[in-house]
C-alpha atoms as a printed R data frame, in Angstrom:
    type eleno elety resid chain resno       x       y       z
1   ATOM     1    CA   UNK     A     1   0.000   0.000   0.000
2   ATOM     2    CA   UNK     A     2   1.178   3.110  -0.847
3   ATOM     3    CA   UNK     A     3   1.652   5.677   2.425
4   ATOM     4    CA   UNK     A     4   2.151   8.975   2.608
5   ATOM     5    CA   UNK     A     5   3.918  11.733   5.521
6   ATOM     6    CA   UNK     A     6   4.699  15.479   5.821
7   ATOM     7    CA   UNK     A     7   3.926  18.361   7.465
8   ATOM     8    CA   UNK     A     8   0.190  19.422   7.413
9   ATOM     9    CA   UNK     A     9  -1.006  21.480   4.946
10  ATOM    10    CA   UNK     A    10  -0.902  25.173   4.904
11  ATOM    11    CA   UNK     A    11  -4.453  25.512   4.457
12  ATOM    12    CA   UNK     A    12  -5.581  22.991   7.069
13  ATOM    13    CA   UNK     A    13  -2.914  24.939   9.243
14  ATOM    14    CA   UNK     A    14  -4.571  28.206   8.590
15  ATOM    15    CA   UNK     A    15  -7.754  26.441   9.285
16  ATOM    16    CA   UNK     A    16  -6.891  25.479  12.845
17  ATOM    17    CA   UNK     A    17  -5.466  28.665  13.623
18  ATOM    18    CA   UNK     A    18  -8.472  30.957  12.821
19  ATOM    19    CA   UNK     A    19 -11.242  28.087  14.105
20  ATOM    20    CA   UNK     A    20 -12.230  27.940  10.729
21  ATOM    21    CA   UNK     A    21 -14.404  24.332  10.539
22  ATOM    22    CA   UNK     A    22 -11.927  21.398   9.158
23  ATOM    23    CA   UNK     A    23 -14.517  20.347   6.709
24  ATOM    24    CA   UNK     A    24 -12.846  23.463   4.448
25  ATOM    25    CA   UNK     A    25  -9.770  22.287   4.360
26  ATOM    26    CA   UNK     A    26  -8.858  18.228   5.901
27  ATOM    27    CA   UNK     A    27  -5.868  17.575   6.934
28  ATOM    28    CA   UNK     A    28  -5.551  14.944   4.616
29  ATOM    29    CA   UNK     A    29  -4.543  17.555   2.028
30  ATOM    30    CA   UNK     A    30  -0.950  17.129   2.852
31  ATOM    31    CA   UNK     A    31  -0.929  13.515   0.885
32  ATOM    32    CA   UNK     A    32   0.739  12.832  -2.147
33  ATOM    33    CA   UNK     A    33  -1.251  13.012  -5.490
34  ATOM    34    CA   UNK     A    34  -0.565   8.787  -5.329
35  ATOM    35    CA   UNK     A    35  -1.629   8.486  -2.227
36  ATOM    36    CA   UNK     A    36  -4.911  10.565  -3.018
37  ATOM    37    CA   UNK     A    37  -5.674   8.614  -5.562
38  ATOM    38    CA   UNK     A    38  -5.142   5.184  -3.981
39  ATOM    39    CA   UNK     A    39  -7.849   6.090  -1.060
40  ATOM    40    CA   UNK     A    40  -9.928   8.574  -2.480
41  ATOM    41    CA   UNK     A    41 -10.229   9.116  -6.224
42  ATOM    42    CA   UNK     A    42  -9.968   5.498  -7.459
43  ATOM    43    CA   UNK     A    43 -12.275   4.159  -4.999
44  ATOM    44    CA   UNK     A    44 -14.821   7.086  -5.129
45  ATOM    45    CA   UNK     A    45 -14.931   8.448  -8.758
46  ATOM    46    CA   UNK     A    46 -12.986   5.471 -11.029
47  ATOM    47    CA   UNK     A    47 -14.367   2.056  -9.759
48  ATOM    48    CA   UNK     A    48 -17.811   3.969  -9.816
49  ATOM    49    CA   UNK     A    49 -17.679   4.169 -13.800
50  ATOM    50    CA   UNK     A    50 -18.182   1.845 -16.405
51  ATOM    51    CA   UNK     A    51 -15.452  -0.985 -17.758
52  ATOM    52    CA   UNK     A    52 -14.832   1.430 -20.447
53  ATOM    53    CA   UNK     A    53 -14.522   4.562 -18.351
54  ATOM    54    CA   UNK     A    54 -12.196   2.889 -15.952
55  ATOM    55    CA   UNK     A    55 -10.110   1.911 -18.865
56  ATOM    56    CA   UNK     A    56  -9.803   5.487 -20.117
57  ATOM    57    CA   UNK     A    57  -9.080   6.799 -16.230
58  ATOM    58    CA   UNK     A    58  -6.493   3.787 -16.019
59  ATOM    59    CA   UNK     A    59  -4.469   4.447 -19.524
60  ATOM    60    CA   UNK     A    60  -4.637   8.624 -18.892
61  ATOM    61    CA   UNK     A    61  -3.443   8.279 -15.306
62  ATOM    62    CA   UNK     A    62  -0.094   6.327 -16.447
63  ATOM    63    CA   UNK     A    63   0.706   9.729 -17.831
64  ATOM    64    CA   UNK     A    64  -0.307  11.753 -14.438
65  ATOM    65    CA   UNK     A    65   1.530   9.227 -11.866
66  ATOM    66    CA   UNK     A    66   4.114   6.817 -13.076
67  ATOM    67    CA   UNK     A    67   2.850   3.860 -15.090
68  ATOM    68    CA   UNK     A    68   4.214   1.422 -11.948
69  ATOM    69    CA   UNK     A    69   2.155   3.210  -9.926
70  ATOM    70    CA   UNK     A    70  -1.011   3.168 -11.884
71  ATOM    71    CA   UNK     A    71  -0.567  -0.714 -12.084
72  ATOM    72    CA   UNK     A    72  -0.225  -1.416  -8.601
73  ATOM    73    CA   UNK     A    73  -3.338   1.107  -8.069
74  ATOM    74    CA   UNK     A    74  -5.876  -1.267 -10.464
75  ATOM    75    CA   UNK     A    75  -4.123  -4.525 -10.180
76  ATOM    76    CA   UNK     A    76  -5.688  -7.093  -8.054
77  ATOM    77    CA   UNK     A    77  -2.372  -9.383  -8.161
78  ATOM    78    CA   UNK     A    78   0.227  -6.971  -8.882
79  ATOM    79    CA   UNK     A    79   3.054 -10.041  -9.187
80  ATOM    80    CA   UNK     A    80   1.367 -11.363 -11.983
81  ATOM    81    CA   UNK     A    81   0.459  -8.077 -14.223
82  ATOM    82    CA   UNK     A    82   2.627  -6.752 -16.443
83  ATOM    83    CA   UNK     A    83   3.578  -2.743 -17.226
84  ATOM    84    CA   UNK     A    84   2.848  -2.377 -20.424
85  ATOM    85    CA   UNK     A    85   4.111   1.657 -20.527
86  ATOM    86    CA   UNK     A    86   6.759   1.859 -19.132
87  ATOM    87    CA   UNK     A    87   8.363   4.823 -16.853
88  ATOM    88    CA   UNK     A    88   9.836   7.950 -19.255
89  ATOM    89    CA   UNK     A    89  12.893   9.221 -18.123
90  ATOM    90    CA   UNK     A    90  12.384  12.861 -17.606
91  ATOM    91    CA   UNK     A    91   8.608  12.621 -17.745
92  ATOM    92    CA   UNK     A    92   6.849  15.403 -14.672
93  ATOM    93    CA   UNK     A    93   5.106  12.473 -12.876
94  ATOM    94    CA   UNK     A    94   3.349  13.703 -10.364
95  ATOM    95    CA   UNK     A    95   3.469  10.983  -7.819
96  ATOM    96    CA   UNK     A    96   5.393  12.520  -4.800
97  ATOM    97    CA   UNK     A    97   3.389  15.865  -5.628
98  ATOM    98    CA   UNK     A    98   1.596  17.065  -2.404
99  ATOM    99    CA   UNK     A    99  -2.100  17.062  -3.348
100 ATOM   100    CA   UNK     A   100  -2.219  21.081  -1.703
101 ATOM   101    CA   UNK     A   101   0.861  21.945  -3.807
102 ATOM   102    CA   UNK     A   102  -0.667  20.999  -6.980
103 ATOM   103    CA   UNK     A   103  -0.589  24.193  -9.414
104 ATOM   104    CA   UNK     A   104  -0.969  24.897 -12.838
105 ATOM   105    CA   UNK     A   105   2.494  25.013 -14.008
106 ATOM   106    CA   UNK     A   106   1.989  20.728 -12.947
107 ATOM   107    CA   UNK     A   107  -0.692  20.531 -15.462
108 ATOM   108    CA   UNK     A   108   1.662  22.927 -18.268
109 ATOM   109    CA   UNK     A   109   4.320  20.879 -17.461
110 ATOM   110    CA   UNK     A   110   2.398  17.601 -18.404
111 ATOM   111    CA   UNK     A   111   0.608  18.843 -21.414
112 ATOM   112    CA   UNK     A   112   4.050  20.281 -22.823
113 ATOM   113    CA   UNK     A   113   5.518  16.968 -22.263
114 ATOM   114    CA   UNK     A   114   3.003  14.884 -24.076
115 ATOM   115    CA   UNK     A   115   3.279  17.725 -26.915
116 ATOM   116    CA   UNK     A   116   6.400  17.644 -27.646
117 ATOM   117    CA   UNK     A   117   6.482  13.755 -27.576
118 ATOM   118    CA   UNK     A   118   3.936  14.270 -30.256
119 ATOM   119    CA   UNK     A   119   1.040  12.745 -28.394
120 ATOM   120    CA   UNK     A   120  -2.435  13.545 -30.743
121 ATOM   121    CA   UNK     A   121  -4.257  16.288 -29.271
122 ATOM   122    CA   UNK     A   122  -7.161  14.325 -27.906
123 ATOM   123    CA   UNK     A   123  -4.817  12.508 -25.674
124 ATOM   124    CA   UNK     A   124  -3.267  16.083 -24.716
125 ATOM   125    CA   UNK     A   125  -6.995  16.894 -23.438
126 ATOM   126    CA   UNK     A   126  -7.546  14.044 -21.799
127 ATOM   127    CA   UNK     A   127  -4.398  14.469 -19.558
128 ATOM   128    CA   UNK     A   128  -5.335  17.966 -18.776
129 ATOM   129    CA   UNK     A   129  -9.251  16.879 -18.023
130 ATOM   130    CA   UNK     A   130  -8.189  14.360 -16.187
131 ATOM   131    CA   UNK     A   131  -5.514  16.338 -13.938
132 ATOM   132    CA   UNK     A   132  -9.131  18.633 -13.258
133 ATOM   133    CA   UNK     A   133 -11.277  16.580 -12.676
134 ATOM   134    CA   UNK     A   134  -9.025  14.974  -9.823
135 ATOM   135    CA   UNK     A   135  -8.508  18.787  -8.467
136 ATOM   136    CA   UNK     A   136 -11.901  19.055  -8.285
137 ATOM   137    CA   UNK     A   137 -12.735  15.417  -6.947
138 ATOM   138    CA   UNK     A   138 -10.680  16.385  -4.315
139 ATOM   139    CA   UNK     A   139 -12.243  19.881  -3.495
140 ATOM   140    CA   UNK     A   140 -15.462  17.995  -2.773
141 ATOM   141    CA   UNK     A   141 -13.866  16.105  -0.258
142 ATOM   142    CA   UNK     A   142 -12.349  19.294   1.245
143 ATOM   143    CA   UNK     A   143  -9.272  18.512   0.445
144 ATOM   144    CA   UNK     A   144  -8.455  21.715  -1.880
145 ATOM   145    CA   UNK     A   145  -8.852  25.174  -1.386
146 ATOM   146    CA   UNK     A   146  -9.301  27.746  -3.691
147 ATOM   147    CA   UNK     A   147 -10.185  27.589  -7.689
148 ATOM   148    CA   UNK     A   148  -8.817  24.868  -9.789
149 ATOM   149    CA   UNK     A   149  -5.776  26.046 -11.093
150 ATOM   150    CA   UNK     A   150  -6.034  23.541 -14.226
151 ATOM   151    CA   UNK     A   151  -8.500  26.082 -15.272
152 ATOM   152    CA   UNK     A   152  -5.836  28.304 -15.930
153 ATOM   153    CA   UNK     A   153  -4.234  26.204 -18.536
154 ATOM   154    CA   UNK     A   154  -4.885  26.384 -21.943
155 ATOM   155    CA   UNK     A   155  -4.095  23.967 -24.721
156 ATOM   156    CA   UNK     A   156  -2.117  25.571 -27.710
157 ATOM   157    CA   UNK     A   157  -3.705  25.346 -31.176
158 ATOM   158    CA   UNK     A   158  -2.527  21.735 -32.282
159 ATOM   159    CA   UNK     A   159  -2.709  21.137 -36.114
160 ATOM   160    CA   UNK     A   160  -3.945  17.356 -36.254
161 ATOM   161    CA   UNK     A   161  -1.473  15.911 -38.963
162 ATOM   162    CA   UNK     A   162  -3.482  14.817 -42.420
163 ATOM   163    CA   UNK     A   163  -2.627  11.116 -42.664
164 ATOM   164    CA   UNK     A   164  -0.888  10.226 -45.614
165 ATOM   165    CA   UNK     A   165  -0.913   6.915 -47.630
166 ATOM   166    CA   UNK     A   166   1.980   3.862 -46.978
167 ATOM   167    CA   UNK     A   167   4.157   3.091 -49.335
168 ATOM   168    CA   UNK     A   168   5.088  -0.265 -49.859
169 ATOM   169    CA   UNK     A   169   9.095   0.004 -48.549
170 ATOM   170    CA   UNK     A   170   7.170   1.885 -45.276
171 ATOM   171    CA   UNK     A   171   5.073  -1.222 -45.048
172 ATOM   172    CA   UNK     A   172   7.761  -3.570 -45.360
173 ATOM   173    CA   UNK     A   173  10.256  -1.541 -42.786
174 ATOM   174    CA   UNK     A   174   6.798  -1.697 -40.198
175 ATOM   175    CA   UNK     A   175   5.859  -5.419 -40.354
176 ATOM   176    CA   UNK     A   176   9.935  -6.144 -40.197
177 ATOM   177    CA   UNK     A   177   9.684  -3.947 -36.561
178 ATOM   178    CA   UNK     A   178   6.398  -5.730 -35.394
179 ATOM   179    CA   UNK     A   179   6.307  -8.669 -33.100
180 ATOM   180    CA   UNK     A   180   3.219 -10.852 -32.856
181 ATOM   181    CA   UNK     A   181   0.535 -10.777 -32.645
182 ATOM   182    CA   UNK     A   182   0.460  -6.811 -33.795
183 ATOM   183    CA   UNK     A   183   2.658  -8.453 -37.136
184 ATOM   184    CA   UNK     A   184  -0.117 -10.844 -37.961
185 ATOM   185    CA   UNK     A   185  -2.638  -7.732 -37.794
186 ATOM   186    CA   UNK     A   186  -1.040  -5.354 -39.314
187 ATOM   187    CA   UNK     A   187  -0.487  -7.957 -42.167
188 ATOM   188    CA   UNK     A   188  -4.382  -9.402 -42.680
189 ATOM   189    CA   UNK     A   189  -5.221  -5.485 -42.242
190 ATOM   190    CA   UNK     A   190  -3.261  -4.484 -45.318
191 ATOM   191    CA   UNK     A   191  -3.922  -7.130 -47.177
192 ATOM   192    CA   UNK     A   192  -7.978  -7.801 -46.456
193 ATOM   193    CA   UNK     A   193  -9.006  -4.062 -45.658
194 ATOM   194    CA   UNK     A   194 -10.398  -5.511 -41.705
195 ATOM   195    CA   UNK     A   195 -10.126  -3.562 -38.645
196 ATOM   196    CA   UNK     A   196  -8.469  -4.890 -35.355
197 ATOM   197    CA   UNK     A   197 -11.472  -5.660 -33.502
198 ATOM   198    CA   UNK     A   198 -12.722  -7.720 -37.050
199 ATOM   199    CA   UNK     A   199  -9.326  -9.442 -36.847
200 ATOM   200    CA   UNK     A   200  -8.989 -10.339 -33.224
201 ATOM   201    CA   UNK     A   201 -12.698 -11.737 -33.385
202 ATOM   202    CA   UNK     A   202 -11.633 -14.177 -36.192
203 ATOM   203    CA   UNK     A   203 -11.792 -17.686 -36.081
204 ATOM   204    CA   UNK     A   204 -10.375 -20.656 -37.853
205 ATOM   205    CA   UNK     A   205 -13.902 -21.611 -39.219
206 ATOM   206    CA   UNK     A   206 -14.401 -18.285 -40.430
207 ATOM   207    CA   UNK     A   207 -11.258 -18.987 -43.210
208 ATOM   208    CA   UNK     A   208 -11.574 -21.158 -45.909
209 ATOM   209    CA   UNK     A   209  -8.003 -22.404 -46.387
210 ATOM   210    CA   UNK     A   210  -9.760 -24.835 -49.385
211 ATOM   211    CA   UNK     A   211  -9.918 -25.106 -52.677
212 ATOM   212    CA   UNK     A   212 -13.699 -25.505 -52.454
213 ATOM   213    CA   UNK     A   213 -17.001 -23.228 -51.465
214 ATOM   214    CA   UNK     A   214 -17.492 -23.918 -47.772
215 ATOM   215    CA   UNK     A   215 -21.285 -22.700 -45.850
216 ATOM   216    CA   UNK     A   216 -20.663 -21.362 -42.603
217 ATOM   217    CA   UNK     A   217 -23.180 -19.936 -40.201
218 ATOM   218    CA   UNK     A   218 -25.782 -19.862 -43.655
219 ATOM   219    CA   UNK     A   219 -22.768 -17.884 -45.383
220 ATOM   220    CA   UNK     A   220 -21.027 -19.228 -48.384
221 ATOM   221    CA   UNK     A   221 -17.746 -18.611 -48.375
222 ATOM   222    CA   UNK     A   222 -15.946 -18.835 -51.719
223 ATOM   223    CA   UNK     A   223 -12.197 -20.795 -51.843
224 ATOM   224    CA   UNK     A   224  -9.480 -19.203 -50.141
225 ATOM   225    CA   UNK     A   225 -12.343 -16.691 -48.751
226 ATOM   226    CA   UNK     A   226 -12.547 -15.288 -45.311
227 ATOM   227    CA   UNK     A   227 -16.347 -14.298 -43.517
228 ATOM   228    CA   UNK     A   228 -16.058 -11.678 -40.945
229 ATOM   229    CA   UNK     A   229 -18.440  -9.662 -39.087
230 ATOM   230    CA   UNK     A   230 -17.929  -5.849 -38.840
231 ATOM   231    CA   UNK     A   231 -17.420  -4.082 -35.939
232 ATOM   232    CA   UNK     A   232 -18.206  -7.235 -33.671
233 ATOM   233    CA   UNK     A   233 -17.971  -7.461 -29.607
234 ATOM   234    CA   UNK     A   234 -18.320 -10.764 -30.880
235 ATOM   235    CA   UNK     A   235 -18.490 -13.120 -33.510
236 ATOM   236    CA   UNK     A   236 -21.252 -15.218 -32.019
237 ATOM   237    CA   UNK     A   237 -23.517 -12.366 -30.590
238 ATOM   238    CA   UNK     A   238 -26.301 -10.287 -30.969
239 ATOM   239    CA   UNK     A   239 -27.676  -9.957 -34.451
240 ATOM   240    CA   UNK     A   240 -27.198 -12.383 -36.703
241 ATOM   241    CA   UNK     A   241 -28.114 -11.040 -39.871
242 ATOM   242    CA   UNK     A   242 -26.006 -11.566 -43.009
243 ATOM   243    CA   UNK     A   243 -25.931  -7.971 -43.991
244 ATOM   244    CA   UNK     A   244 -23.747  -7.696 -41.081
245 ATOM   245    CA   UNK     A   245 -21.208 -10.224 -43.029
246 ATOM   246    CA   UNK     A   246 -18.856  -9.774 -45.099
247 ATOM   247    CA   UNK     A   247 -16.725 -12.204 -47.208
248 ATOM   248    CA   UNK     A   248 -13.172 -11.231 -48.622
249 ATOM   249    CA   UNK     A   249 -11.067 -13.678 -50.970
250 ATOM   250    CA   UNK     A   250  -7.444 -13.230 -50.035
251 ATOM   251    CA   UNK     A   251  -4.820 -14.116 -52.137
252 ATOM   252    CA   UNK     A   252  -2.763 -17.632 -52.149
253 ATOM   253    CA   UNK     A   253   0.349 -16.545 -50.038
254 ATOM   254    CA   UNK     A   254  -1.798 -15.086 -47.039
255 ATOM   255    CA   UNK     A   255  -3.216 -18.516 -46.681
256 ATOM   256    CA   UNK     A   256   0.245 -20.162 -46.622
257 ATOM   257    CA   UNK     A   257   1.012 -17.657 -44.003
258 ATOM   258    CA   UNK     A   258  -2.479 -18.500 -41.914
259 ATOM   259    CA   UNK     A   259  -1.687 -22.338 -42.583
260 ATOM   260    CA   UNK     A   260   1.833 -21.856 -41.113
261 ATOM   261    CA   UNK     A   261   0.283 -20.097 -38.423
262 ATOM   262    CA   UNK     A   262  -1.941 -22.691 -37.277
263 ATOM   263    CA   UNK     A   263   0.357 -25.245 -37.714
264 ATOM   264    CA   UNK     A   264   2.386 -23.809 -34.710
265 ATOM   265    CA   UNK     A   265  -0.267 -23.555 -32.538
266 ATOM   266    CA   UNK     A   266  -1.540 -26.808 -30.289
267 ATOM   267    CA   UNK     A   267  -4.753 -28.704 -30.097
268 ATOM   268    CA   UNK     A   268  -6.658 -25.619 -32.313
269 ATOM   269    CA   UNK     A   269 -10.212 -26.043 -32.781
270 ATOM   270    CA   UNK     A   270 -11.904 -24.991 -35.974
271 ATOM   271    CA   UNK     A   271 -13.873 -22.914 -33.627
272 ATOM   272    CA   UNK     A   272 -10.895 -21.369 -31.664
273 ATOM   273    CA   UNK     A   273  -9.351 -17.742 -32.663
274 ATOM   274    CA   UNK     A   274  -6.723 -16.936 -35.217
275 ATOM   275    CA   UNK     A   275  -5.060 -14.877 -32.838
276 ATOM   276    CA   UNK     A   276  -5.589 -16.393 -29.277
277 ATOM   277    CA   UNK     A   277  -3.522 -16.123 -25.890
278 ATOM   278    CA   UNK     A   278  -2.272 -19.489 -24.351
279 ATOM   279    CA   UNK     A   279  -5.611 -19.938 -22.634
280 ATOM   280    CA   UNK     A   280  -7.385 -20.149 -25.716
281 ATOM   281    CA   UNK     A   281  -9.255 -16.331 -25.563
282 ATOM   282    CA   UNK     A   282  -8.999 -13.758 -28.257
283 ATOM   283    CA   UNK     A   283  -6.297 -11.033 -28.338
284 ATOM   284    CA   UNK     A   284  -7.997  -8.310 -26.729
285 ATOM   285    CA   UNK     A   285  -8.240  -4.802 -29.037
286 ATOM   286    CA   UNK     A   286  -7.564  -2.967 -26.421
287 ATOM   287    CA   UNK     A   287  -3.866  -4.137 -25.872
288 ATOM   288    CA   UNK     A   288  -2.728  -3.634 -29.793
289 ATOM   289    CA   UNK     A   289  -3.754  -0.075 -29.456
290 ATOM   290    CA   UNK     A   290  -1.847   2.638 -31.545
291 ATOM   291    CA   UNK     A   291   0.858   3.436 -28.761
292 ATOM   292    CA   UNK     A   292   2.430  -0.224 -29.936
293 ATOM   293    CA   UNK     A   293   2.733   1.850 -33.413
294 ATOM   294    CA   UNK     A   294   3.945   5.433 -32.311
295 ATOM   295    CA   UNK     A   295   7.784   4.570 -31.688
296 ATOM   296    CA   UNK     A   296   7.919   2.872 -34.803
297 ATOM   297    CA   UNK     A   297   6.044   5.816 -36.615
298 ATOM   298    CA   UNK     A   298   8.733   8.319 -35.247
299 ATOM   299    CA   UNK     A   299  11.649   5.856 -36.004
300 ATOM   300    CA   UNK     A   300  10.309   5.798 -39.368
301 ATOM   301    CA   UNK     A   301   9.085   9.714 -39.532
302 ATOM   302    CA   UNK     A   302   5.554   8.455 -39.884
303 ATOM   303    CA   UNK     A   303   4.095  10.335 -37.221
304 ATOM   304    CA   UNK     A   304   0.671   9.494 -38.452
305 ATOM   305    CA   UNK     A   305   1.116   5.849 -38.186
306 ATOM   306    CA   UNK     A   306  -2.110   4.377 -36.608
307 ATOM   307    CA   UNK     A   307  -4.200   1.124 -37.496
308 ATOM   308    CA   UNK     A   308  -6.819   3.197 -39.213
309 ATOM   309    CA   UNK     A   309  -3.865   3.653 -41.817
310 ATOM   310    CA   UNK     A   310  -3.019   0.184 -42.204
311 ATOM   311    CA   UNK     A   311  -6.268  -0.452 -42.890
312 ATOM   312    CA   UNK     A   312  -6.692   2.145 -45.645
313 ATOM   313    CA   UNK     A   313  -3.321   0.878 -46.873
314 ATOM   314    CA   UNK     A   314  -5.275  -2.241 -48.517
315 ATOM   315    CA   UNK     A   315  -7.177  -0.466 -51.351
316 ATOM   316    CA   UNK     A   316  -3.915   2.084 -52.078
317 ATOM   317    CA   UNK     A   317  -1.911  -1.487 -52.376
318 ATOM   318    CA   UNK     A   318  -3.993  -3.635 -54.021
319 ATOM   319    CA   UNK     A   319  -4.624  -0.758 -56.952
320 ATOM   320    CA   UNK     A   320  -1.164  -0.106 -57.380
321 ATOM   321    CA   UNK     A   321   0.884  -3.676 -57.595
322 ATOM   322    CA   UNK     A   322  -2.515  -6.005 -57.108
323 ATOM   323    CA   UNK     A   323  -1.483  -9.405 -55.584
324 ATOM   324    CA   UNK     A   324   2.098  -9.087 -56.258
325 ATOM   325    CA   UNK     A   325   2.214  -6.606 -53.816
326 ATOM   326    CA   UNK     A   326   0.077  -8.480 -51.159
327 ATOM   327    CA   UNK     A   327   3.264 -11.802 -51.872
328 ATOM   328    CA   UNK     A   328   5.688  -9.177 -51.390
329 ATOM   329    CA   UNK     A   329   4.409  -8.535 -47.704
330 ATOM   330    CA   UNK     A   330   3.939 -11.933 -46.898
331 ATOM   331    CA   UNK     A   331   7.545 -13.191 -47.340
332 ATOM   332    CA   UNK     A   332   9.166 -10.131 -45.625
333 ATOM   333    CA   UNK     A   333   6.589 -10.732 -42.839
334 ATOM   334    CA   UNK     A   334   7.625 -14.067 -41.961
């Protein structure tokens, strides 16, 4: 558990001395910002949202407090959960930060940070709103005095970069630089037009690694043909309409590469994921988010570099060198 010490406030120390009521000002406001957040803000305003809410307040704070810190704060067995962001060396974390002594040149110092990292400028926002809304979390609980000094902070005028279009040596250097299972999506993305959450809800029966037409779920799917379902929480869910399918034939040397694929896995069922984790359950979205893709965008001066891109990269491809293309990406992939 985290623990905190230190002289008390200056506010509750006013407080006392002019009889002023203690509900103003608690004493408490002398606690770090981590400390704050472990007894107050996590269990009073986070654990109180929704799963996807939490996530947001989870992946934000690891920019506020250190990312260690943040884990231990959500993670119910802390041994066995691993940091995905890691610590950045010169970063303003704002850990050891007395929760009185918090000021606006924190929240500038933050938001100039993630800036000049090149962070987009939604995330930017979300640090800042976050920062506030745990200021003012905190004045509810009389733990802050005076205005919110986030409120003082404004956001320069970011120019959101246009995203441009791959070319095929830029795809080649980024599926060289990606490990799996981000290598296998970024590959069936370029090559079949799907989106991560399409991809990560795809199963074995849903690929037709034939040479013959193949009915599944009512859906014909043609020889080397894949059936997904867009945008899906999941595969087997919810409506089952077939103008929610759609069926893409893929060329010959993406099916070698999905053959090879499942030929290194164990004990695969036909209805088990393409992309699975040892226990058998789908690669979560959520994990091959873009932040896997920024370092390699700025190694390669694609600051742009998302999977929306890789997506879009299919149709620019496939109209400029067809299938030869599509070969070309599967043999420097493997």
């Amino acid at each position: 558990m985290l623990t905190h010490a230190g002289p008390v406030s200056e506010f509750a120390e006013a407080a006392a001395a002019t009889g002023v009521s203690r509900k103003l000002v608690s004493d408490d406001a002398s606690m770090s910002l981590a400390v704050f957040l472990e007894k107050r803000f996590i269990p009073n305003h986070v654990l109180i949202k929704s799963a996807a809410g939490r996530t947001h307040y989870q992946a934000i704070l690891k920019h506020i407090v250190k990312p260690e810190t943040v884990q231990v704060l959500f993670a119910q067995d802390p041994g066995k959960t691993k940091v995905r962001l890691k610590t950045v060396p010169g970063w303003p974390y704002l850990d050891n930060v007395r929760l009185s002594d918090l000021s606006a040149d924190h929240a500038r110092q933050l938001t100039s940070s993630a800036i000049a990292r090149g962070y987009s400028a939604q995330t930017v926002k979300h640090i800042k709103n976050v920062l506030s809304t745990i200021i003012s979390h905190a004045k509810r609980e009389h733990l802050f005095d005076g205005d919110n000094p986030v409120a003082e902070v404004k956001l320069p005028r970011l120019v959101h970069a246009i995203p441009g279009h791959l070319t095929i040596d830029e795809a080649k250097a980024i599926l060289r630089m990606l490990k799996h299972p981000e290598r296998e999506i970024a590959l069936i993305a370029m090559t079949t037009g799907m989106g991560v959450s399409e991809i990560c809800a795809l199963k074995w029966n849903h690929i037709n690694l034939s040479r013959s037409m193949l009915c599944v779920e009512g859906v014909w799917i043609p020889p080397h043909g894949i059936v997904f379902r867009r945008n899906p929480s999941c595969f087997d869910e919810g409506d089952s309409s077939r103008e929610r399918f759609k069926v893409v034939v893929v060329p010959e040397s993406l099916i070698r590469m999905l053959e090879r694929l499942r030929q290194r896995g164990q004990n695969i069922s036909a209805n088990g994921f393409v992309l699975a984790t040892p226990q058998g359950d789908p690669v979560e979205p959520r994990i091959t988010r873009a932040q896997r893709l920024k370092p390699i965008g700025r190694k390669l001066r694609i600051p742009w570099l998302s999977w929306q891109v890789l997506k879009r990269a299919h149709g620019a491809f496939l109209s400029e060198l067809s299938v030869r293309l599509v070969d070309d990406l599967v043999i420097n992939a493997q």
